[in-house]
C-alpha positions as CSV (number, residue, x, y, z in Angstrom):
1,X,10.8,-18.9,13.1
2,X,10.0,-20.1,16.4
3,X,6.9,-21.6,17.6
4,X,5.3,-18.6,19.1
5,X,5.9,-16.4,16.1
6,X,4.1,-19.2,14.0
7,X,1.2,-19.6,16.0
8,X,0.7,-15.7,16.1
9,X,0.8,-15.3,12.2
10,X,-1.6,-18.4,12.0
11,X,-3.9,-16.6,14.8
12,X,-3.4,-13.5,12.6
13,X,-4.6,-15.5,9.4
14,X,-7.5,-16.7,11.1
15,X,-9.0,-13.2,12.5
16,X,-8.6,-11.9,9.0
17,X,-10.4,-14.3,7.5
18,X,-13.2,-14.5,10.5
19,X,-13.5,-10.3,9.8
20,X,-13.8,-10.8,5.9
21,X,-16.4,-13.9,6.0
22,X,-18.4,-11.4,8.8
23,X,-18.5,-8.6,5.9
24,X,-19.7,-11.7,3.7
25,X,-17.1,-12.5,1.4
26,X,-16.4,-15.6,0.3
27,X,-13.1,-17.2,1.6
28,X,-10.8,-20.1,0.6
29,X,-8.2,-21.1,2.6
30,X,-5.2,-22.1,-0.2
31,X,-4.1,-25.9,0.1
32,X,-0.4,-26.2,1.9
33,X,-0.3,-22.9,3.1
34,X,-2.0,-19.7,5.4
35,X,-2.7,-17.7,2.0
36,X,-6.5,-17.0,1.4
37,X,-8.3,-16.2,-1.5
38,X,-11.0,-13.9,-1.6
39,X,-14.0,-14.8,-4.2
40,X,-14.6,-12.2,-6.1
41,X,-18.7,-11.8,-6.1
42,X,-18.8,-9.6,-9.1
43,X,-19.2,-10.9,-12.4
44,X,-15.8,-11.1,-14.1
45,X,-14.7,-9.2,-11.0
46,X,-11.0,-10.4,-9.8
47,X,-10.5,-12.5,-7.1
48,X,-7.9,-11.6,-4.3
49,X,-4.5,-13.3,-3.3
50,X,-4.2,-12.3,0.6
51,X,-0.7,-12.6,2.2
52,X,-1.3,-11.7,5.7
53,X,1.5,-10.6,8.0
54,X,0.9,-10.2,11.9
55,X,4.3,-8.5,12.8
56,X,6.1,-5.6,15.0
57,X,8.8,-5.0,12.2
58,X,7.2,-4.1,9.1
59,X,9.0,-5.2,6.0
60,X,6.2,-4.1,3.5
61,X,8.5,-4.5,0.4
62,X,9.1,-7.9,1.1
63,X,6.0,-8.8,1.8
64,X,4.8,-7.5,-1.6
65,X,7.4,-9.6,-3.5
66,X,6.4,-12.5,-1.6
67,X,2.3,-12.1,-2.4
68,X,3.6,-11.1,-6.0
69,X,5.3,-14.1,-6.2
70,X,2.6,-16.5,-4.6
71,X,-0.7,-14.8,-6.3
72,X,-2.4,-17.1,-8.4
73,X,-3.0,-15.6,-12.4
74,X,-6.0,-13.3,-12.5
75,X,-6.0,-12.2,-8.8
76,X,-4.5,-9.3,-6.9
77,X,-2.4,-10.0,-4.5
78,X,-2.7,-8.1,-1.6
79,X,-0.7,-7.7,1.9
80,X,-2.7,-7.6,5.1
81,X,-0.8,-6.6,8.1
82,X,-0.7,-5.1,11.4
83,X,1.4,-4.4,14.7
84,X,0.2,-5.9,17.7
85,X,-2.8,-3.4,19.2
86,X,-3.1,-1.5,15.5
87,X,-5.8,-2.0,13.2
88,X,-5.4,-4.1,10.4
89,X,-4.0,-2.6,7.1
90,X,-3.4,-3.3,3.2
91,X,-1.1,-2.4,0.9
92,X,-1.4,-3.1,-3.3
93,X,-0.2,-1.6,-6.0
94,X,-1.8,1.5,-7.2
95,X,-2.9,-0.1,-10.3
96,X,-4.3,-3.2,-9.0
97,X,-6.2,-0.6,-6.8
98,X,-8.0,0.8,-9.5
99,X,-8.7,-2.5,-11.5
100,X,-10.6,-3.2,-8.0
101,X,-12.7,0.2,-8.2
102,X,-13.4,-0.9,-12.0
């Protein structure tokens, strides 16, 4: 990965995390790597393993594995990605969707 890939996905990382902490959730940035967790504010609620991706060739399926693989026990992991000049989107798994709507 070169350089200017690197510092895009760290940019990338960054305006996630600036847009959640805005909508006032609770952030922590995940030691030795870009991941983030989200707090989870609700009591017992789950807490959220963020993989984000900042890319012009989606490879959604790979991504999942990868915030699978990396999500801590008891979150969800979920992918946050985007093309340059699209909004930002997520992808999870249907099920972890509806542990989130509880």
């Amino acid at each position: 990965m070169s350089k200017k890939e690197r510092d895009k996905g760290v940019a990338g990382e960054r305006e996630v995390a600036t847009i959640l902490r805005n909508s006032g959730a609770v952030i922590r940035s995940l030691e030795a790597s870009g991941d983030h967790l989200v707090v989870s504010e609700l009591e017992n609620g789950p807490d959220l393993h963020l993989e984000v991706k900042r890319q012009e060739r989606i490879q959604i399926e790979l991504w999942c594995r990868q915030a699978e693989a990396e999500c801590p026990p008891g979150c969800i992991p979920i992918v946050v990605w985007r093309r340059s000049r699209q909004p930002w989107r997520v992808t999870l798994t249907l099920e972890d969707l509806i542990r989130l709507l509880g």
